[in-house]
NUKOLRO-286289 format. One record per residue (C-alpha): residue number from 0; residue in one letter; x, y, z. Coordinates in Angstrom, 1 decimal, decimal comma. Example, Ala and Ser with C-alpha at 12.3 -4.5 7.8 and 13.67 -1.06 7.14 Angstrom:
! residues 2
REC vexmar kedo   east  north     up
REC      0    A   12,3   -4,5    7,8
REC      1    S   13,7   -1,1    7,1
***
This chain:
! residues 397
REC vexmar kedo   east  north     up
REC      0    X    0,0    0,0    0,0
REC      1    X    1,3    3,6   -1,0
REC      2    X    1,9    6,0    2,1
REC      3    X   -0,7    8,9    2,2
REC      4    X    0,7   12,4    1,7
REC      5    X    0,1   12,2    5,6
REC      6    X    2,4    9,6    6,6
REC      7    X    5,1   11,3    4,1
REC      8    X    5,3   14,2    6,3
REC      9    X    5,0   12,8    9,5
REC     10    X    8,3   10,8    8,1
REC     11    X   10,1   13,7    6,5
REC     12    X    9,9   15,3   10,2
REC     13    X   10,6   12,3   12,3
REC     14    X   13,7   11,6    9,9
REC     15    X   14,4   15,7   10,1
REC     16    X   14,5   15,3   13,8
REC     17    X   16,5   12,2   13,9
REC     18    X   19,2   13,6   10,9
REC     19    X   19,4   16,9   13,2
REC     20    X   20,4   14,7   16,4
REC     21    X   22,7   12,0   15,2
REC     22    X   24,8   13,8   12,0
REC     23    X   27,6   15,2   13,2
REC     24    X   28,5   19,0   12,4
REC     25    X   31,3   18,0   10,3
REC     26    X   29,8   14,9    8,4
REC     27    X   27,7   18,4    7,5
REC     28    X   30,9   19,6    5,2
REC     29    X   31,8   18,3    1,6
REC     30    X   35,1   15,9    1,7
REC     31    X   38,2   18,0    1,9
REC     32    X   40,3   15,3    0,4
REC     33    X   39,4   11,5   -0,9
REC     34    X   40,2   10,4    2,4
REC     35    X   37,6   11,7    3,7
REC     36    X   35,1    9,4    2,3
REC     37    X   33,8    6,5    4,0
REC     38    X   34,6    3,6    1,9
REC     39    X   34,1    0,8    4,6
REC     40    X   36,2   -2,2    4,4
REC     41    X   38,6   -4,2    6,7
REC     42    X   41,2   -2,1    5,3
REC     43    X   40,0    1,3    5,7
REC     44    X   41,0    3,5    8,4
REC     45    X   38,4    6,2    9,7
REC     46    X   39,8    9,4    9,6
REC     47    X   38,0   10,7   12,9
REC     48    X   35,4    9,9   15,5
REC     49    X   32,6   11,8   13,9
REC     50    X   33,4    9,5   10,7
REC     51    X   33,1    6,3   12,5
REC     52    X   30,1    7,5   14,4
REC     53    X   27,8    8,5   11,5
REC     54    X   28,7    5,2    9,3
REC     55    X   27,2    3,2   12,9
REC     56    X   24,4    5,3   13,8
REC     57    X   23,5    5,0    9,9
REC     58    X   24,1    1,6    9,5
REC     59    X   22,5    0,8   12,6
REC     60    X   19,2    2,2   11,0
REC     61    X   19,6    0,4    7,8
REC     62    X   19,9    4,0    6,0
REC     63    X   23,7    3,1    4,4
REC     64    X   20,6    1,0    1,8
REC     65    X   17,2    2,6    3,0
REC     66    X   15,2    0,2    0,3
REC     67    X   17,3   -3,3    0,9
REC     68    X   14,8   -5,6    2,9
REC     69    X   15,5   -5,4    7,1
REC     70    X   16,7   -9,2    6,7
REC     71    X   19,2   -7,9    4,8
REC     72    X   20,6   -5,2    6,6
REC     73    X   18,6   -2,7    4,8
REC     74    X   16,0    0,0    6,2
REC     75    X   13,2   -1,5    4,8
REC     76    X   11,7    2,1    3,4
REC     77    X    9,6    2,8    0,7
REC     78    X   10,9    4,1   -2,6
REC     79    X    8,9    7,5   -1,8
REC     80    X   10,4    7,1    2,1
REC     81    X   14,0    6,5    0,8
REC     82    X   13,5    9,6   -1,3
REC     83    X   12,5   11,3    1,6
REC     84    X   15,8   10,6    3,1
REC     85    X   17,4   11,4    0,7
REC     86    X   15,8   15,4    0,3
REC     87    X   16,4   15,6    4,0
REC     88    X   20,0   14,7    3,6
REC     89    X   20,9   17,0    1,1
REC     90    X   19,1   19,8    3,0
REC     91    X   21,3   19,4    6,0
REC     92    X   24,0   18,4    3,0
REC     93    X   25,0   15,6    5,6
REC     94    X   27,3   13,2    3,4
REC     95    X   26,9    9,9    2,5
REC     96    X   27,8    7,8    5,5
REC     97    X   29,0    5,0    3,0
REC     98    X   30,5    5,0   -0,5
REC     99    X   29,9    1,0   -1,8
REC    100    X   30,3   -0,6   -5,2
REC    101    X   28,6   -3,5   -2,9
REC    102    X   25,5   -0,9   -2,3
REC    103    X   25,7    0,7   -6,0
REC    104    X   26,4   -2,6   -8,2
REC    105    X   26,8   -6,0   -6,1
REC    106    X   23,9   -5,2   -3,7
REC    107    X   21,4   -5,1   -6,6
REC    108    X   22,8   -8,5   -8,3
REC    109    X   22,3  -10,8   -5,3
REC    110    X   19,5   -9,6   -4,1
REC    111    X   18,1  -10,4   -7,7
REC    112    X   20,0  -13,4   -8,5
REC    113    X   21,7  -14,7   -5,2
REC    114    X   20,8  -17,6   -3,2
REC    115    X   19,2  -16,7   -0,1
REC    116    X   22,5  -17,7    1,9
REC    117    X   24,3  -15,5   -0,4
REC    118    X   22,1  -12,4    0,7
REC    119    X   22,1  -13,0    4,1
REC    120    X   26,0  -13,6    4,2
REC    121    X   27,1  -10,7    2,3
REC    122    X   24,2   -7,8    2,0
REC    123    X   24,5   -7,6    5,9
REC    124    X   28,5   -7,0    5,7
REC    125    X   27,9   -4,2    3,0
REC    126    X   25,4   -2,4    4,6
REC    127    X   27,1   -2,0    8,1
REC    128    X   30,8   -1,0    5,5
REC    129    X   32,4   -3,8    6,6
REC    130    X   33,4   -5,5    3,7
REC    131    X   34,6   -3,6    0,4
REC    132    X   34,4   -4,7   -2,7
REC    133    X   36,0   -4,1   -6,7
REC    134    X   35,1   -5,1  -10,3
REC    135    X   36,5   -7,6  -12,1
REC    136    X   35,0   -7,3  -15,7
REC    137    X   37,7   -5,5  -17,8
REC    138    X   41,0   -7,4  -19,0
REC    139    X   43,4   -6,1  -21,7
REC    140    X   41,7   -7,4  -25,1
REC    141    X   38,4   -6,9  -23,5
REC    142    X   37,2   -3,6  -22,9
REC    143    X   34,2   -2,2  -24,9
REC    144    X   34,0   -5,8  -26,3
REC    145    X   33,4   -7,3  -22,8
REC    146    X   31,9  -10,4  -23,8
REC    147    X   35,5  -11,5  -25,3
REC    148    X   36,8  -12,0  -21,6
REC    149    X   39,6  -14,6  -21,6
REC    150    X   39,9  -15,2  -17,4
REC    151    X   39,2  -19,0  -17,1
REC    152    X   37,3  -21,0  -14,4
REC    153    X   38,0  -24,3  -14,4
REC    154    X   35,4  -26,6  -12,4
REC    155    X   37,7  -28,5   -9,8
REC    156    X   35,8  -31,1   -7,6
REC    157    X   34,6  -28,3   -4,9
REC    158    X   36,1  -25,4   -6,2
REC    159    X   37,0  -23,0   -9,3
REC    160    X   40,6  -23,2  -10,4
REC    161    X   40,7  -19,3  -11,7
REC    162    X   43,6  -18,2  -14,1
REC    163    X   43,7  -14,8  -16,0
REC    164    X   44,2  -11,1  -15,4
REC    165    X   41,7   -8,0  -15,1
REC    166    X   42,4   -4,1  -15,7
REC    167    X   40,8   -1,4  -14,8
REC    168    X   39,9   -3,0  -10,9
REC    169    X   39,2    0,3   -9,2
REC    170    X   40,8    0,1   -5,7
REC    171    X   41,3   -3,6   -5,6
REC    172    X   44,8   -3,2   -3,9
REC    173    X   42,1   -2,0   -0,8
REC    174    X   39,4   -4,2   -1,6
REC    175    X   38,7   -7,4    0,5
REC    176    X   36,4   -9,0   -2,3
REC    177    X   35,9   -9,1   -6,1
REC    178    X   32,7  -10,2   -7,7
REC    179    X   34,2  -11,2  -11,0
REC    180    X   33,5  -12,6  -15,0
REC    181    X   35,1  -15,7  -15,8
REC    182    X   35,1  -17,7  -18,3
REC    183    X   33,7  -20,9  -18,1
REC    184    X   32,8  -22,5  -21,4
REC    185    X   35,2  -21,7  -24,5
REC    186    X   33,1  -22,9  -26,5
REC    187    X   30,2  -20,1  -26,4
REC    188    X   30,6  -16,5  -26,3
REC    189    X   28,1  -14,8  -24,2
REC    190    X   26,7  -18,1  -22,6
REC    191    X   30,1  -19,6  -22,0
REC    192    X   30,6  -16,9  -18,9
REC    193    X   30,0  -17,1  -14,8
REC    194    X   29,7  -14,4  -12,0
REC    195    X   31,5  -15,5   -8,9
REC    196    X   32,8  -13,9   -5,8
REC    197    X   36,5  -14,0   -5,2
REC    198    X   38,5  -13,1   -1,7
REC    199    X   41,5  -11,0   -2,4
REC    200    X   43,4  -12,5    0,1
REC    201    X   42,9  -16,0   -1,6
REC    202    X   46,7  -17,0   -2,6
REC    203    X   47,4  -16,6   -6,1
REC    204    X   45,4  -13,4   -6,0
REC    205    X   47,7   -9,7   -6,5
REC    206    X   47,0   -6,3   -7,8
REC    207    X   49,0   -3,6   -9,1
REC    208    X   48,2    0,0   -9,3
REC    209    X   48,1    2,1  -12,1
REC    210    X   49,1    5,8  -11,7
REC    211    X   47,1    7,7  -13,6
REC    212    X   47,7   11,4  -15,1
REC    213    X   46,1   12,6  -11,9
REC    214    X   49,3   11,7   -9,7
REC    215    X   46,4    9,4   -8,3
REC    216    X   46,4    5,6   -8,6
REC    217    X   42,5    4,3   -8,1
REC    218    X   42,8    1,6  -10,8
REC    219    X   44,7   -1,7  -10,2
REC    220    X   45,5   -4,6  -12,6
REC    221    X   44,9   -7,9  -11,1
REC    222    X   46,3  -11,4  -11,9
REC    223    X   44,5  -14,9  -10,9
REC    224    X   46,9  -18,0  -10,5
REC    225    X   45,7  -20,9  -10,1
REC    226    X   43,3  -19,6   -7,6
REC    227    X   40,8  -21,7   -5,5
REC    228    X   37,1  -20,3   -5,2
REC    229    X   34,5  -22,1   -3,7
REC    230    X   31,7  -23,3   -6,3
REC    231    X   29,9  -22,1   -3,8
REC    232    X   30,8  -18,4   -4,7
REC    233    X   29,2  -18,9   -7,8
REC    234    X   26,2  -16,6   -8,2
REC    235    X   23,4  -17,5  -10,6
REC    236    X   24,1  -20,8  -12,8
REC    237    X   26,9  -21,8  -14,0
REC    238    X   27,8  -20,1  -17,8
REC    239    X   24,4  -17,6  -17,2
REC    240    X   27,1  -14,8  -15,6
REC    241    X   26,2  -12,8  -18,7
REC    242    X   22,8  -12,2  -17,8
REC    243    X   24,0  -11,0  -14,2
REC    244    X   26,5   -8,9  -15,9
REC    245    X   24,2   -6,7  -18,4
REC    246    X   21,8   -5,8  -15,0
REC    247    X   24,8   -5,3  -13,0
REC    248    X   25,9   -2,7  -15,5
REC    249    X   22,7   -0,8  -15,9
REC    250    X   23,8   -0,2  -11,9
REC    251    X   26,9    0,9  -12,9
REC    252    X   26,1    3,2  -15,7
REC    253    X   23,2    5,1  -13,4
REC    254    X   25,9    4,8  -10,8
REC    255    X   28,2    6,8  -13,1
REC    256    X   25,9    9,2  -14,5
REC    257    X   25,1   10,2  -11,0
REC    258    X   28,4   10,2   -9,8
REC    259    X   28,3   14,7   -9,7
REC    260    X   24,9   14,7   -7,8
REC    261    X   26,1   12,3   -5,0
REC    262    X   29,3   13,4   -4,3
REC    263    X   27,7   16,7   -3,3
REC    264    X   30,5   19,3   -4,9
REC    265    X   30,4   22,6   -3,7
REC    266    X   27,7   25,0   -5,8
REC    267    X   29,7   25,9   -9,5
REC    268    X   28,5   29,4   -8,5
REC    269    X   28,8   29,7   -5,2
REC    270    X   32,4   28,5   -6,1
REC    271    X   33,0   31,1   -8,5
REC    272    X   31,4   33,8   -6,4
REC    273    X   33,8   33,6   -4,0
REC    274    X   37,4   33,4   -6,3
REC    275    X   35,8   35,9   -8,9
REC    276    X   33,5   38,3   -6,5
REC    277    X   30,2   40,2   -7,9
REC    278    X   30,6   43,2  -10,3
REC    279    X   28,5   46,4   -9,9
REC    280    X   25,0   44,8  -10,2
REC    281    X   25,9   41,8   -7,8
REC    282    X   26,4   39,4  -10,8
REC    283    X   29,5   37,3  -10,7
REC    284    X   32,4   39,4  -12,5
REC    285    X   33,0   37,6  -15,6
REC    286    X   30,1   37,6  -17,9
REC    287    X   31,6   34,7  -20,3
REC    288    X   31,7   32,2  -16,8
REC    289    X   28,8   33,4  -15,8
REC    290    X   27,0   32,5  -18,9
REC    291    X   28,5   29,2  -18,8
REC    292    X   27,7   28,3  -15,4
REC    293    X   24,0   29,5  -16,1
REC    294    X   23,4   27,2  -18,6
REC    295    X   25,2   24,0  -16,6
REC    296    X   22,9   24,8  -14,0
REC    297    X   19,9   24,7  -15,6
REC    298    X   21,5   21,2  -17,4
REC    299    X   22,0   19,7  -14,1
REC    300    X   18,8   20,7  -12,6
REC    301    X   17,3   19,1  -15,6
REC    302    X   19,0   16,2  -15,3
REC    303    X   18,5   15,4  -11,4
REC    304    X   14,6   16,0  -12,5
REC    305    X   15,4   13,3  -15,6
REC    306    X   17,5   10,9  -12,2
REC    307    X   14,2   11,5  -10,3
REC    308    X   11,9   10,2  -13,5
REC    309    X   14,3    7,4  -14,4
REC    310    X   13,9    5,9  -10,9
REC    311    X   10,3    6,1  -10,5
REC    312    X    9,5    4,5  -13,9
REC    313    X   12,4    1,7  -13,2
REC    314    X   10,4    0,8   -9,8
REC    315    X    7,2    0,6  -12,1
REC    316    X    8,9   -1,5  -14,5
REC    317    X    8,2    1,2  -17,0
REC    318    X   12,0    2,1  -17,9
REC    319    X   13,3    2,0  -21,3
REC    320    X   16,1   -0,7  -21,5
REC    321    X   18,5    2,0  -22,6
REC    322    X   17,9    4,9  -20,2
REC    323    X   21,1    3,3  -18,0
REC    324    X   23,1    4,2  -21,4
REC    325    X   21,7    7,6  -21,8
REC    326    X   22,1    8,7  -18,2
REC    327    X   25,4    7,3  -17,7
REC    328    X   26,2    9,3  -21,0
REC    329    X   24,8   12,9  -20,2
REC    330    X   25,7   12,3  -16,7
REC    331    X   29,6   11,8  -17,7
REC    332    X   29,4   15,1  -19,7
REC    333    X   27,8   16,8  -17,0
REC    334    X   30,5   16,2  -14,6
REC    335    X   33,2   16,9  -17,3
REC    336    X   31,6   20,2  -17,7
REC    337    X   31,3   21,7  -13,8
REC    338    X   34,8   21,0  -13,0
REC    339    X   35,9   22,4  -16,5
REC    340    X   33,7   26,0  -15,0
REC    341    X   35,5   24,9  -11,0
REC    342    X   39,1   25,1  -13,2
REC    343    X   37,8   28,5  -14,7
REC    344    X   36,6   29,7  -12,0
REC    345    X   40,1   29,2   -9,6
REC    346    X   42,4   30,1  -12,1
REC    347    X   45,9   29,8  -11,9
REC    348    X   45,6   28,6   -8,3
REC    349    X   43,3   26,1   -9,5
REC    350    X   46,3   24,9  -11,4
REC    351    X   48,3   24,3   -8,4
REC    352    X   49,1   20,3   -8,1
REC    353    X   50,5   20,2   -4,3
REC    354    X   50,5   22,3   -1,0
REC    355    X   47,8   23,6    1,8
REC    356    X   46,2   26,4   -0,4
REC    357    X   44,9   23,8   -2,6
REC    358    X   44,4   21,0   -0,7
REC    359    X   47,3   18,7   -2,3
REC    360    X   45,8   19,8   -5,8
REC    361    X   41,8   18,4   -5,3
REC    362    X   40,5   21,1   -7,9
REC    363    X   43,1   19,8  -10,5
REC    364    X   43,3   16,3  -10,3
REC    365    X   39,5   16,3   -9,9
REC    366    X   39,3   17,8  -13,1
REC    367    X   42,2   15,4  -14,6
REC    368    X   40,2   12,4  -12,8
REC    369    X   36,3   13,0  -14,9
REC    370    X   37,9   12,3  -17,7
REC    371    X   37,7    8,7  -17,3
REC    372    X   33,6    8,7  -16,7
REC    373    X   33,8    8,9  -20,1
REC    374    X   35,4    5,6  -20,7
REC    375    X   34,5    3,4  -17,6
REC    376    X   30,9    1,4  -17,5
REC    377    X   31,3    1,7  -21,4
REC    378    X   32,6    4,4  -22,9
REC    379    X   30,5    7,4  -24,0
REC    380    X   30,7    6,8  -27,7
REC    381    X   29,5    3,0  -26,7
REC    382    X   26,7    4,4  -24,8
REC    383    X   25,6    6,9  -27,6
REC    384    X   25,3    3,6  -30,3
REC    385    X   23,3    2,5  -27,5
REC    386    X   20,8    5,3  -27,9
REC    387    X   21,2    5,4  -31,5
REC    388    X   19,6    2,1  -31,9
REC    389    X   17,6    1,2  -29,4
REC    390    X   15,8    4,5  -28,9
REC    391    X   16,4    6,2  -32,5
REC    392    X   16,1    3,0  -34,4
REC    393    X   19,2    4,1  -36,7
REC    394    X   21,0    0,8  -38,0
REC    395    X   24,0   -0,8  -36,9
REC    396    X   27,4    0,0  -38,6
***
């Protein structure tokens, strides 16, 4: 049964109340520095009390995944309660208490395609941060072409014997599991593939980073040899991974595309207003900028409206299959664009790659870093023959 506008409110004031009490001031303040987000894991270290404390009041409500099922760790909401959270959050701009590729991509796979001991063993660790997990789909001949994965999974008695290598495995050097594409036919293409769940720390199991132009290195490559998983860490049936895969990556792809409305950046204008200052009518002082921050702001107000849409038709069953593809597209784009205007906006000092005044270089190598949204999930020129054909009908090359 639907809540009554009625109900609504009396939640949007209990949850006011409750936000008010139990966020702490500075969980109140955008990240300073990447370190500052709560990534959860055995491996992560909090970076202060007020940190630790809003991940466990949060988790102890179920809020890190307001709409998972209670069983499961979740807050058992509503899809119009969760959004009410999620307005009431952004008014007091508290920040997310949890950053999880297990909430934004694995959490949604098993609780669709898992076995029930599968749920209970692993949606619980996500939603409290205690486990962190990373992506193995990418290897070096198979990127756009994912389907051409080479990483083999041979069925050994009670176990997978896993050889290959993976790319692009964001933070997998701090990751304490994979879920992972493996071959497991040769034979077949698509239906010769299997989704499993690897531990990192399973011998034969190593990562190397990749520093990026950023200075930063967020991706890893990741070599299987002769590693031992558990056939019971298979999810789905055995050579159906594909399947699992293509819903997992709608995840992704929204995920992405909405990557600049959850991280919660500072306002492009309020940033400019207070490097550039006002001229004589109060208007920021730079007509060019302000131009272009007028029309990115009326962009990303339209978009969060098209976020908003996309969600309530997906819950309805009512989304088209390639709205994933067109928001992770204009989504990517979007981001590009407001920390191209945060570049213009700081200037030279903007520029600067190290030292206090610009916080080890966050503006820059934030800027340096949204250039790959176009290229992970699928790139953007992927996405947009996405669109072409499945909304637009144009034929295939």
């Amino acid at each position: 049964m639907s809540e009554t506008t009625t109900d609504l409110d009396a939640f949007r004031l209990e949850t006011r109340a409750w936000l008010e009490a139990n966020c702490p001031p500075e969980m109140r303040q955008p990240p300073k520095t990447e370190a500052d987000v709560c990534w959860g894991g055995k491996r992560f270290t909090f970076q202060s009390e007020a940190q630790r404390l809003w991940l466990q009041r949060m988790g102890e409500r179920g809020w890190t995944v307001p709409a998972w099922p209670r069983e499961y760790g979740g807050g058992g909401l509503s899809h119009a309660e969760a959004a009410v959270l999620r307005e009431e959050m952004a008014r007091l701009r508290c920040r997310p208490p949890l950053q999880s590729f297990g909430i934004w991509m694995l959490g949604p796979a098993l609780l669709k395609y898992g076995s029930e001991e599968q749920k209970r063993h692993y949606l619980r660790q996500i939603a409290r941060g205690e486990i962190r997990w990373c992506q193995g789909y990418s290897e070096p001949n198979a990127g756009s072409d994912l389907a051409s994965l080479a990483t083999k999974a041979q069925v050994k008695d009670d176990h997978f014997l896993v050889d290959g290598q993976k790319i692009w495995t964001s933070y997998a050097d701090e990751s304490d599991w994979m879920f992972c594409l493996v071959r497991t036919d040769t034979s077949r293409k698509h239906t010769g593939i299997s989704f499993i769940l690897i531990d990192m720390t399973t011998p034969g199991v190593s990562t190397r980073p990749i520093r990026l132009i950023s200075g930063k290195s967020p991706f890893c490559e990741t070599f299987f040899d002769n590693v031992k998983v558990p056939l019971a860490n298979l999810v789905g049936e055995l050579n159906a991974g594909w399947t699992i895969a293509k819903y997992l990556l709608t995840h992704e792809r929204e995920m992405i595309g909405a990557i600049g409305e959850r991280a919660l950046p500072p306002p492009v204008g309020r940033y400019a207003l207070e490097r550039i200052g006002r001229d004589e009518q109060g208007r920021l002082d730079d007509p060019v900028l302000r131009a272009g921050i007028a029309r990115f702001e009326v962009d990303e107000a339209a978009f969060r409206a098209w976020l908003k849409l996309a969600g309530e038709q997906a819950r309805a069953g009512e989304a088209h299959p390639a709205v994933s593809s067109a928001l992770k597209y204009y989504g990517a784009e979007l981001n590009k664009r407001r920390w191209e205007l945060m570049i213009a906006a700081g200037g030279a000092d903007a520029l600067e790659w190290e030292g206090a005044r610009s916080q080890e270089g966050t503006a820059a190598r934030t800027w340096l870093r949204t250039k790959g949204n176009s290229i992970e999930g699928g790139t953007s020129e992927v996405q947009l023959n996405v669109v072409a054909k499945r909304v637009l009908g144009l034929p295939g090359a």
